[in-house]
C-alpha positions as CSV (number, residue, x, y, z in Angstrom):
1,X,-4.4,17.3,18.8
2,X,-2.3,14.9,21.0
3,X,-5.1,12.7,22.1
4,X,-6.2,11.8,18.7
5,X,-2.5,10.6,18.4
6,X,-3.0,8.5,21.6
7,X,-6.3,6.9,20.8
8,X,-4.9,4.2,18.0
9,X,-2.0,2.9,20.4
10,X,-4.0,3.0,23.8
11,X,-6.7,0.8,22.3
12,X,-4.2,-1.8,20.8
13,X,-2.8,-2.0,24.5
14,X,-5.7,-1.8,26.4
15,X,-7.0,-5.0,24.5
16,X,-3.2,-6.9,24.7
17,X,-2.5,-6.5,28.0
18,X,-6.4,-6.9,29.3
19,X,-6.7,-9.8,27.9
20,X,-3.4,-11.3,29.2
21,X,-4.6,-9.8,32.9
22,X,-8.1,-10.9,32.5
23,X,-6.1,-14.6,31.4
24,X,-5.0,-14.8,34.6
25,X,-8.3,-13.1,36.7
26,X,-11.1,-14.0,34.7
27,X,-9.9,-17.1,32.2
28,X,-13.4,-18.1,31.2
29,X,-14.2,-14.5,29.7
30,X,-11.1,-14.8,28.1
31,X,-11.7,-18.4,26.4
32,X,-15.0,-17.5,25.5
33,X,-14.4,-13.6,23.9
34,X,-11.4,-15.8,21.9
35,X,-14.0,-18.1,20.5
36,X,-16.0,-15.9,19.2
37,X,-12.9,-13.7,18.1
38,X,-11.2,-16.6,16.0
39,X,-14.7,-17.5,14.9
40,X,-15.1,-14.0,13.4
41,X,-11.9,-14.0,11.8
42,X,-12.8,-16.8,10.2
43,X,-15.9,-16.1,8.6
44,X,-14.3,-12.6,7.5
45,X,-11.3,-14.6,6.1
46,X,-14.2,-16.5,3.7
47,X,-15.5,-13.2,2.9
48,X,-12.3,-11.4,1.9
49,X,-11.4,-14.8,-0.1
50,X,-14.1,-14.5,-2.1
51,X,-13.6,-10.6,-2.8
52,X,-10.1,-12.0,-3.4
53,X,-10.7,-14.6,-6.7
54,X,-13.2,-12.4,-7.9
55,X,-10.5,-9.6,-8.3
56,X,-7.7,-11.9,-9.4
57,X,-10.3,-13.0,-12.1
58,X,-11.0,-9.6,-12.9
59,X,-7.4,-8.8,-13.0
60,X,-6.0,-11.6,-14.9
61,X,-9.0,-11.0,-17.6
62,X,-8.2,-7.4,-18.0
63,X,-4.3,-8.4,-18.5
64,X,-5.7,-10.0,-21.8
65,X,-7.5,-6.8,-23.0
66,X,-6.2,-4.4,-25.3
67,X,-7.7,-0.8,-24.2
68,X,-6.6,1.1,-26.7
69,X,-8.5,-0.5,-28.9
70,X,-11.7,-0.8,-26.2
71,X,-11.6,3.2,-26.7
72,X,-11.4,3.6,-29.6
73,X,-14.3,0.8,-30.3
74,X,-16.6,2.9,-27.9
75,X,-15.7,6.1,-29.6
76,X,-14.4,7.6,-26.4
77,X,-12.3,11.0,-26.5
78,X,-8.9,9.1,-24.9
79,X,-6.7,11.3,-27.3
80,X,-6.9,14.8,-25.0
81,X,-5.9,12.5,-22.2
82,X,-2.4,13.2,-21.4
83,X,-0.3,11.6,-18.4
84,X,2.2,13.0,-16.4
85,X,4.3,10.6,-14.6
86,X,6.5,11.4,-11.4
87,X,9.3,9.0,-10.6
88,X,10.8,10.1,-7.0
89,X,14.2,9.1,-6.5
90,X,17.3,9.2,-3.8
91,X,20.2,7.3,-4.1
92,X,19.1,4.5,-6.6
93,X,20.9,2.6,-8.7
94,X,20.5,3.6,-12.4
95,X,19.6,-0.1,-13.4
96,X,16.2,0.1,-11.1
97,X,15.4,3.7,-12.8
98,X,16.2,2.9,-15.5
99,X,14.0,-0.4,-16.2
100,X,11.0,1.6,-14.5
101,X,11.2,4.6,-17.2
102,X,12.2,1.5,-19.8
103,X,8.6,0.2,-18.9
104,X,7.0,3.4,-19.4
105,X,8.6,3.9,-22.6
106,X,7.2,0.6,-23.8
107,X,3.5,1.7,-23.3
108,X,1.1,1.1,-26.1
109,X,-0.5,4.8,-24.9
110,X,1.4,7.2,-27.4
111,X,4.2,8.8,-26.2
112,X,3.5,12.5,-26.8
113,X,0.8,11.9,-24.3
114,X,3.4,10.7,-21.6
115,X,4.8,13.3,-19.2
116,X,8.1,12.4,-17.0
117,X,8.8,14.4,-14.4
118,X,12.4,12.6,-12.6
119,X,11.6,13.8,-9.2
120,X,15.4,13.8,-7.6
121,X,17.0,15.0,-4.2
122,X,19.5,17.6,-3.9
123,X,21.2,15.0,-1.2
124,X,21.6,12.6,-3.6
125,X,24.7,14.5,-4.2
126,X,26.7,13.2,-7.5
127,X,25.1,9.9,-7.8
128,X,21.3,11.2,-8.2
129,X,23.0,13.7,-11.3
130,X,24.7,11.0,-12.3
131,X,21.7,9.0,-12.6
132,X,19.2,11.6,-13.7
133,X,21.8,12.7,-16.8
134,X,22.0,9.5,-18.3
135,X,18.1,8.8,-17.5
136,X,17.3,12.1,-19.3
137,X,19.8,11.4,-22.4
138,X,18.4,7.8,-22.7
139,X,14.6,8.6,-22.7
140,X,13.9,12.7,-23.4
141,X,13.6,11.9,-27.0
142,X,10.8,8.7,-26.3
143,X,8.5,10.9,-24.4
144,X,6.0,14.2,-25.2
145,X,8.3,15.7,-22.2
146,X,10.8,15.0,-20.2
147,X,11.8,17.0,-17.2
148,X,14.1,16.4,-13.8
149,X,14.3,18.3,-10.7
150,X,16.3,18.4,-7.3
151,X,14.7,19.5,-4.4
152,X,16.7,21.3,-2.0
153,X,17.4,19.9,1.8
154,X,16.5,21.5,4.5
155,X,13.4,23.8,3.3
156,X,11.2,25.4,6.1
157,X,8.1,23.3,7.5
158,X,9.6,20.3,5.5
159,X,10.4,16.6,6.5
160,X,12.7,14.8,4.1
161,X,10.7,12.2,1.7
162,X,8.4,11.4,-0.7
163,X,5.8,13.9,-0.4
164,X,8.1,16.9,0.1
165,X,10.1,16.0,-3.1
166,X,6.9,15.4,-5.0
167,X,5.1,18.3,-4.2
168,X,7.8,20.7,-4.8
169,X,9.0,18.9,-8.0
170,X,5.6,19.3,-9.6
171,X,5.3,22.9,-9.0
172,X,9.0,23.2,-10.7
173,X,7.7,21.3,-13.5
174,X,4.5,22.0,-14.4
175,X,5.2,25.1,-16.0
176,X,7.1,23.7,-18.8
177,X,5.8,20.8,-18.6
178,X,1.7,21.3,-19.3
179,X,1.4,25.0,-18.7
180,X,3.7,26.1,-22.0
181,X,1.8,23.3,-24.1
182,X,-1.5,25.0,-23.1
183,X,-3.2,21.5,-21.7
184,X,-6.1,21.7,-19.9
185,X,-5.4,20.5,-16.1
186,X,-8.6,19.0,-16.6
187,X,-7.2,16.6,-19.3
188,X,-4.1,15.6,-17.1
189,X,-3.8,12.4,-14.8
190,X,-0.8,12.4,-12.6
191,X,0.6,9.1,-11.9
192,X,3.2,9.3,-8.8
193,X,5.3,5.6,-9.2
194,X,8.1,4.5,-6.9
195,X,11.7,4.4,-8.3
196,X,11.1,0.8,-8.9
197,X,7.2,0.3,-10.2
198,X,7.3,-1.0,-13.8
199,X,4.2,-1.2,-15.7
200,X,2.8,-3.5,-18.4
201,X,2.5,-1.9,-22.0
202,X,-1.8,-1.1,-21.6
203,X,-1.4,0.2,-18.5
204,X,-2.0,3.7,-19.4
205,X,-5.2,2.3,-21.9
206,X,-7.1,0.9,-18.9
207,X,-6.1,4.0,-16.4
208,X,-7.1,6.2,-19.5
209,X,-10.4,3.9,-20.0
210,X,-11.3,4.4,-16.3
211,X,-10.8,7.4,-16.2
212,X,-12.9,8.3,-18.9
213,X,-16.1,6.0,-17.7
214,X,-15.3,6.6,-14.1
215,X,-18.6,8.4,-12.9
216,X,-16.9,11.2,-11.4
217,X,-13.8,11.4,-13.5
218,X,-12.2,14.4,-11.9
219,X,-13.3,13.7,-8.3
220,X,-11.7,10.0,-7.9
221,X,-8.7,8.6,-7.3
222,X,-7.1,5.5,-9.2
223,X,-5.3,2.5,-8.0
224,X,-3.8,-0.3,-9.7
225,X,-3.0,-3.2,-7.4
226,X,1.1,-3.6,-6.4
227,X,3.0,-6.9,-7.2
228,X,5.9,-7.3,-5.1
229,X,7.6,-10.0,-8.3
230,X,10.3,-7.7,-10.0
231,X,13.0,-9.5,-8.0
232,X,11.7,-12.2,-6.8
233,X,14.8,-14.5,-7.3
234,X,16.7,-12.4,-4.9
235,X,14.6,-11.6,-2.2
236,X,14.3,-13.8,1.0
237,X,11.4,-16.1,1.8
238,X,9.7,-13.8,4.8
239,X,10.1,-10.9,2.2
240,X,8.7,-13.1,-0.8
241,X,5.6,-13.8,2.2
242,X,5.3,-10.3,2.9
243,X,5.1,-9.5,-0.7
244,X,2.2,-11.6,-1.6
245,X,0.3,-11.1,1.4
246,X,0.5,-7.5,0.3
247,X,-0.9,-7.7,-2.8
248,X,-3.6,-10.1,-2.1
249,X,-4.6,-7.5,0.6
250,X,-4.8,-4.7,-2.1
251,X,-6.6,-7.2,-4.7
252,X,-9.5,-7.8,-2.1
253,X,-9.6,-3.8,-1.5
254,X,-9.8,-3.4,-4.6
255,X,-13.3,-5.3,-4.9
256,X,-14.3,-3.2,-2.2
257,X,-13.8,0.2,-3.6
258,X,-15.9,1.8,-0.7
259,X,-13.3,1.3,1.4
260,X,-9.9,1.4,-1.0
261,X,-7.7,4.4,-0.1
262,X,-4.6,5.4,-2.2
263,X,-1.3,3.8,-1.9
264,X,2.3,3.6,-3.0
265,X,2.0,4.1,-7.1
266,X,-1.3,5.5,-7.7
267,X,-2.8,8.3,-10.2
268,X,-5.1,11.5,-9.8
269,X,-6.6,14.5,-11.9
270,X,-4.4,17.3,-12.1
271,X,-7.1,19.4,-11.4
272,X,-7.8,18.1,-8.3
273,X,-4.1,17.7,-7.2
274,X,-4.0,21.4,-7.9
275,X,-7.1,22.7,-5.8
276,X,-5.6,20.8,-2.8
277,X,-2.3,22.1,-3.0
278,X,-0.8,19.3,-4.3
279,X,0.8,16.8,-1.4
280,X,1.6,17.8,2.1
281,X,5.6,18.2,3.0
282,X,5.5,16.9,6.1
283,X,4.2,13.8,7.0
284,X,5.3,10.1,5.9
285,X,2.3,8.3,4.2
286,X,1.6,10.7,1.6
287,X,-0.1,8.3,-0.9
288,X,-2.8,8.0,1.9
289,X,-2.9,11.6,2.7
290,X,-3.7,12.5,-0.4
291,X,-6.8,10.8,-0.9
292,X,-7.9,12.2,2.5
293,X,-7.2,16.0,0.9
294,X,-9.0,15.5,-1.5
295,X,-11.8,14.1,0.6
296,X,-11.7,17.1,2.6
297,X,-11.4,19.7,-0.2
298,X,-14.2,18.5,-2.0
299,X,-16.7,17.8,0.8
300,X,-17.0,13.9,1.0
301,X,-17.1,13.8,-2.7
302,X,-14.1,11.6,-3.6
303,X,-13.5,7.9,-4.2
304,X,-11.1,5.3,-5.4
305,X,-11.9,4.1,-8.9
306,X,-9.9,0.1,-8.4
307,X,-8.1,-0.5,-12.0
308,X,-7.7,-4.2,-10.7
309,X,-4.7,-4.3,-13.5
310,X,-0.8,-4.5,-11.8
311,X,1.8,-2.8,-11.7
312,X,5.0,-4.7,-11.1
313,X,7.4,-3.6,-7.9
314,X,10.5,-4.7,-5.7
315,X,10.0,-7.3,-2.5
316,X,12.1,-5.9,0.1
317,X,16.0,-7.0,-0.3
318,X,19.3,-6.6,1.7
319,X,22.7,-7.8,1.3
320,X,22.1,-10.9,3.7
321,X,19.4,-12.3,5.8
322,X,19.5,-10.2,8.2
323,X,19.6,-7.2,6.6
324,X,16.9,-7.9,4.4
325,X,14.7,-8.6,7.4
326,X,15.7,-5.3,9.2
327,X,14.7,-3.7,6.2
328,X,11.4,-5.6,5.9
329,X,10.5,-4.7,9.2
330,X,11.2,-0.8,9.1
331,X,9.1,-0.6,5.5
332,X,6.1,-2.4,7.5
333,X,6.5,0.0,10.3
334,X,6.6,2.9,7.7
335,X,3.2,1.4,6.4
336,X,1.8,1.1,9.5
337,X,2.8,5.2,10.6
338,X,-0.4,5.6,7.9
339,X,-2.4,5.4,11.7
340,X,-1.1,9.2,11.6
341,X,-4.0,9.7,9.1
342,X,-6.4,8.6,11.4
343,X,-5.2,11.9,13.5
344,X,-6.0,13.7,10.1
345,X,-9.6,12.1,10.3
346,X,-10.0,13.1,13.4
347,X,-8.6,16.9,13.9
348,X,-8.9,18.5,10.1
349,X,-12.1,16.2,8.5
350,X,-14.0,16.5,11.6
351,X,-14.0,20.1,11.9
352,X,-15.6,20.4,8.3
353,X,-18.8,20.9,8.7
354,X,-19.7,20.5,4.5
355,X,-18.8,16.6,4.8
356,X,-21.5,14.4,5.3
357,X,-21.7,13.1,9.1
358,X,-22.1,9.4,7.4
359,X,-18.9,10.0,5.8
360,X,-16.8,11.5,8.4
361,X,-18.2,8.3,10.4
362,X,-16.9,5.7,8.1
363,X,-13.9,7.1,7.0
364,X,-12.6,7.2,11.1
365,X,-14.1,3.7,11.7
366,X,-12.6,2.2,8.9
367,X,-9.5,3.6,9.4
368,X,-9.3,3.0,13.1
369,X,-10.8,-0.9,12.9
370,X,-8.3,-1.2,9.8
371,X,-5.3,0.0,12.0
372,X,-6.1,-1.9,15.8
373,X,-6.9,-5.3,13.9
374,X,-3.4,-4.7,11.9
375,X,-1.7,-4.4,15.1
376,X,-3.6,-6.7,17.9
377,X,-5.2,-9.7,15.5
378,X,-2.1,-12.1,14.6
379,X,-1.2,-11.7,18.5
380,X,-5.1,-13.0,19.2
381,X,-5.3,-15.6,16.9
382,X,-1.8,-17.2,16.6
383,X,-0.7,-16.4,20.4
384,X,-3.2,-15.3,23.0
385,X,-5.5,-18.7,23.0
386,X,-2.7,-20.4,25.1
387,X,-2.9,-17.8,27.7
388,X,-6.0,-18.8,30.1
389,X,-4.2,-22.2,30.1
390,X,-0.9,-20.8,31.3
391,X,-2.2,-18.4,33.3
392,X,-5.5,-19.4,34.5
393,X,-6.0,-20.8,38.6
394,X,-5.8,-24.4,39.0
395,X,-9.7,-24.6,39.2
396,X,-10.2,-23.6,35.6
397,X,-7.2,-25.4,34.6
398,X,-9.2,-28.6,35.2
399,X,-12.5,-27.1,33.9
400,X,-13.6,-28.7,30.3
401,X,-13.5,-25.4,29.0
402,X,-9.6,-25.2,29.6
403,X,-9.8,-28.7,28.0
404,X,-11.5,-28.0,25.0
405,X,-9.9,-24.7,24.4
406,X,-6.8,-26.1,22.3
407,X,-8.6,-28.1,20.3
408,X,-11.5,-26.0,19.5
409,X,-8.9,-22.9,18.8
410,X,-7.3,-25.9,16.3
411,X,-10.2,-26.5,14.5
412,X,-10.5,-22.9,13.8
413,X,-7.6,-22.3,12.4
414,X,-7.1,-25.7,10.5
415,X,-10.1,-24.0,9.1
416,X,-8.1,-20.7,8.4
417,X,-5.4,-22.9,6.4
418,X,-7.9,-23.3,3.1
419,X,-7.2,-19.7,2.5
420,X,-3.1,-19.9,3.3
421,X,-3.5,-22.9,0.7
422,X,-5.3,-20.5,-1.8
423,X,-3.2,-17.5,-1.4
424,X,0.0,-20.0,-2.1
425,X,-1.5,-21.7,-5.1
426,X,-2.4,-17.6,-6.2
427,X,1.1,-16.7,-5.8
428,X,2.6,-19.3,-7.7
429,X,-0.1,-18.0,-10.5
430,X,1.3,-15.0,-10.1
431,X,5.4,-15.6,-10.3
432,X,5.4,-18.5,-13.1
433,X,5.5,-16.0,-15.9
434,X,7.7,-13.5,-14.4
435,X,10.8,-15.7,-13.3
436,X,12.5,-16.9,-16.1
437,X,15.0,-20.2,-15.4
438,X,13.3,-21.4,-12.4
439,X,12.9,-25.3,-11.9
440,X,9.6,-27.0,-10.8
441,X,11.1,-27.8,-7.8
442,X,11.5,-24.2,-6.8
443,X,8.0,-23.6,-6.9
444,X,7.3,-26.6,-4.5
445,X,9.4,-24.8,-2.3
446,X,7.6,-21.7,-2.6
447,X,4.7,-23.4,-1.8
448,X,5.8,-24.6,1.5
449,X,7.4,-21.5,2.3
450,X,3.4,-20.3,3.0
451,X,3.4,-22.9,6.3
452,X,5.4,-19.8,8.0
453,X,2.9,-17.2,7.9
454,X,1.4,-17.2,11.0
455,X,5.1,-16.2,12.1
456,X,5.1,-13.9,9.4
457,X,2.0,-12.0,10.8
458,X,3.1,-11.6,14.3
459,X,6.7,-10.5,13.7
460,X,5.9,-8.6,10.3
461,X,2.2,-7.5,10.9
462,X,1.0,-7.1,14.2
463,X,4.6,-6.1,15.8
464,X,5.5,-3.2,13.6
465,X,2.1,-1.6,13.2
466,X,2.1,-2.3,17.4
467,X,5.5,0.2,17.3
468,X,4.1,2.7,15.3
469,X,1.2,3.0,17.1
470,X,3.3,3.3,20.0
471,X,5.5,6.0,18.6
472,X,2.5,8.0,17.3
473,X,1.3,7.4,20.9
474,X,4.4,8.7,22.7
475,X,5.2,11.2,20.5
476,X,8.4,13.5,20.7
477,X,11.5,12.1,19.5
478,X,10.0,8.5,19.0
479,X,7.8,10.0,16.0
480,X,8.8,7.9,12.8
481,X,10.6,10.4,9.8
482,X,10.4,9.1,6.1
483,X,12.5,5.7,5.6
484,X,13.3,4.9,2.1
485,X,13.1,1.5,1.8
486,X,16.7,0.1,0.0
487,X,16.0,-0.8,-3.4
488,X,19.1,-3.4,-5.0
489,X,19.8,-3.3,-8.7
């Protein structure tokens, strides 16, 4: 329904422009809701900080661990377990697919167990068979099976992306793929990894491991946590800040698991995937969606089981600056058209009546809170505190509230630097092992590189998810289609 579409963007721009009205009308209930509004932020930023090192503990400890070895030690049936992996891909250079199925074939799980399914676009044209042949002659033999498809263009009720090509690759595939080996769909996990997600060699132990202890094996989802570092020596600094602020965000989710929710490279029982109908063709933010089918399907029985263990992805590049900033913009905005779930929430998980009213409840506040503070909390905290002093009357311009405003809004966020300084000292942790033939000095630079975000926020955070909101909002020809972001070889 249309006003379900409306509800994310109208709130975001209620609260923006009320506040700057009620700036100008009523400064002191402006000054004082800000206070308390940075003060909250605060004391949440603490809170997600600490769910932060506890996961970055957790992950860095299971990085040492060799799983195989964990199940076999706890005598747990891992060898039924097989994995089918699908690698979408449109118009990417062979290098980048090629390093991602390179990673896969370098996995301590064996290699009868792995499935590849090369998902590619009929558009694609030359280049995606081009690409696809030498893929399949390269790795066919390594794997337990190897299979690539090309969706067509143009099918009925379908919008071109991720989802579409998935969901009509896997039902292409599957019978000679599992259904001729006789495998249980029961036994299968399905991992769906971007053209350029690479994966460390027990990353298939621990999903296996989870799996397997997971307390509802076949009704959860799985989710390692994204690191934006494959190419970190040729992306741009806002896109290197974008990167890491990304996967912190998904390292303190991933301590919260009540509230984690598929994304990007993620895995699910087969079974499951089936009984839902496998992904929806016409929508953007599939990864999302599918948790939220499954959700439905099952009645409120389905949850994200966090791996906290990486997988290893591409920052955002261009072929200059500029570029590479357009392009880090639009894959933001893509992120952010995930408020179309929220719709979702509202129209199909609302009307079924065997999920629990507490979880229908949760599931649309935490999506809707997670979506408004995306798009209206950077503008609040970094911008909006200046405006009852530039637009207040001259009467509360002399007030000592006006007064103390600035520098009580300072202390707050001098505050708020302890985490910046954590998060940079974090992502230097993270990038030392992965860049070979850096200097010291480049790191010192990286370092002060985290002094922009508060920019970063605004024109990277709050201002796309503000357009898709809007878009969602208005509908028509300003709805957002899939954009793949560029990858560079």
């Amino acid at each position: 329904m249309k006003v379900y579409e409306i509800i994310p963007g109208v709130i975001a721009w209620v609260t923006l422009l009320g506040l700057v009205f009620l700036s100008w009308k009523l400064p002191q209930v402006v000054v004082i809701f800000i206070l308390l509004y940075d003060l909250y932020w605060l004391l949440k930023l603490f809170y997600l900080f600490l769910h932060l090192r506890f996961a970055f503990s957790k992950m860095r400890k299971n990085l040492r661990i060799d799983f195989l070895k964990k199940l076999e030690e706890e005598n747990l049936d891992w060898k039924k377990v097989y994995h089918l992996v699908i690698v979408p891909m449109y118009r990417e250079p062979y290098e980048v697919v090629y390093e991602s199925i390179s990673s896969l074939s370098k996995s301590n799980y064996p290699k009868d167990k792995i499935l590849v399914l090369l998902a590619c676009e009929e558009r694609g044209g030359d280049q995606d068979k081009e690409t696809a042949g030498r893929i399949e002659e390269n790795f066919k033999p390594v794997f337990g099976g190897f299979c690539k498809t090309f969706h067509p263009a143009g099918l009925p009720g379908e919008m071109p992306g991720k989802g579409s090509n998935e969901a009509w690759a896997i039902k292409h595939a599957l019978p000679e793929l599992v259904d001729k080996r006789s495998i249980p769909y029961e036994d299968v996990l399905v991992s769906v990894f971007d053209s350029d997600t690479r994966t460390a060699p027990d990353y298939f132990g621990i999903l296996t491991y989870s799996f397997l202890k997971a307390p509802h094996p076949l009704r959860s989802s799985y989710q390692p946590i994204p690191l934006f570092t494959n190419n970190l020596k040729d992306t741009k600094f806002f896109a290197r800040l974008v990167g890491f602020s990304s996967s912190f965000w998904h390292l303190m989710q991933s301590s919260r698991p009540e509230q984690l929710v598929t994304f990007s490279s993620h895995s699910l029982p087969l079974r499951a995937l089936s009984d839902v109908g496998f992904w929806e063709t016409d929508l953007v933010s599939e990864d999302a969606r599918i948790f939220f089918q499954c959700l439905n399907h099952y009645n409120g029985d389905w949850r994200t089981v966090p791996l906290l263990y990486p997988v290893y992805m591409d920052a955002v590049s261009g072929k200059n600056f500029f570029e590479a900033m357009k392009n880090l913009y639009k894959q933001q905005r893509r992120w952010a058209w995930g408020a179309e779930n929220f719709v979702y929430l509202a129209r199909d998980l609302k009307k079924n009546s065997g999920v629990p009213k507490k979880v229908k409840r949760f599931w649309l506040w935490t999506q809707l809170d997670g979506f408004y503070s995306w798009s209206t909390s950077s503008f609040i905290i970094f911008l909006f505190g200046v405006l009852p002093n530039v637009l207040g009357n001259e009467h509360f311009k002399s007030s000592l509230l006006s007064y103390n405003l600035p520098r009580m809004t300072g202390i707050i966020l001098n505050l708020s630097t302890i985490g910046i300084i954590v998060s940079a000292v974090l992502s230097i942790i993270l990038m030392a092992p992965r860049i070979e033939g850096f200097k010291k000095r480049y790191y010192f630079y990286y370092l002060l590189e985290w002094a922009l975000m508060p920019i970063v926020f605004i024109i990277f955070g709050a201002i796309p998810a503000l357009d898709a909101q809007t878009r969602l909002m208005i509908g028509g020809k300003a709805r957002l289609g899939y954009w793949r972001t560029p990858k560079k070889a």
